[in-house]
Steps between C-alpha positions, in 0.01 A plus 500: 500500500308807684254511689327666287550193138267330779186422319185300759346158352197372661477120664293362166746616289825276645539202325561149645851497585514856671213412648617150676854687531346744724320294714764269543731795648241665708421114629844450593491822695206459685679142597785681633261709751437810264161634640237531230419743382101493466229374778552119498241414760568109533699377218847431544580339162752728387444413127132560581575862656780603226217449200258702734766777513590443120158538440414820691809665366675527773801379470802737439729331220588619200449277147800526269393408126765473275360483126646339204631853337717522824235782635500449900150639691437454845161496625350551894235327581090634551207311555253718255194314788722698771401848336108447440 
């Protein structure tokens, strides 16, 4: 796919398992000594900071979505609170 077959999806509209996917692999990271990549102040609970960062749209990954017609779309990730 191109860069440009990249479409943007906001937090709300992840469902469950993309959602718990995500913060899973951004946990793991963090874990490993990735630095964050928000202001974390206190909390070290990685699963804590990877929602925070899920939730402010920060974090760079890409969705794949593969529907049931065999249509693939990928999707980056915005926090629609982020632009306001």
């Amino acid at each position: 796919m191109n860069k440009e077959d990249i479409e943007y999806i906001d937090v709300k509209d992840l469902n469950n398992f993309e959602r718990t996917e995500l913060i899973s692999i951004r946990s793991i990271e963090l874990q490993k000594g990735s630095k964050p990549l928000i202001e974390i102040g206190d909390i070290t609970d990685p699963n804590v900071i990877a929602t925070m960062e899920l939730d402010m749209g920060v974090i760079p990954y890409i969705i794949k979505r593969i529907y049931p017609n065999g249509k693939i779309k990928e999707f980056k990730i915005i926090s629609k609170n982020k632009w306001k």
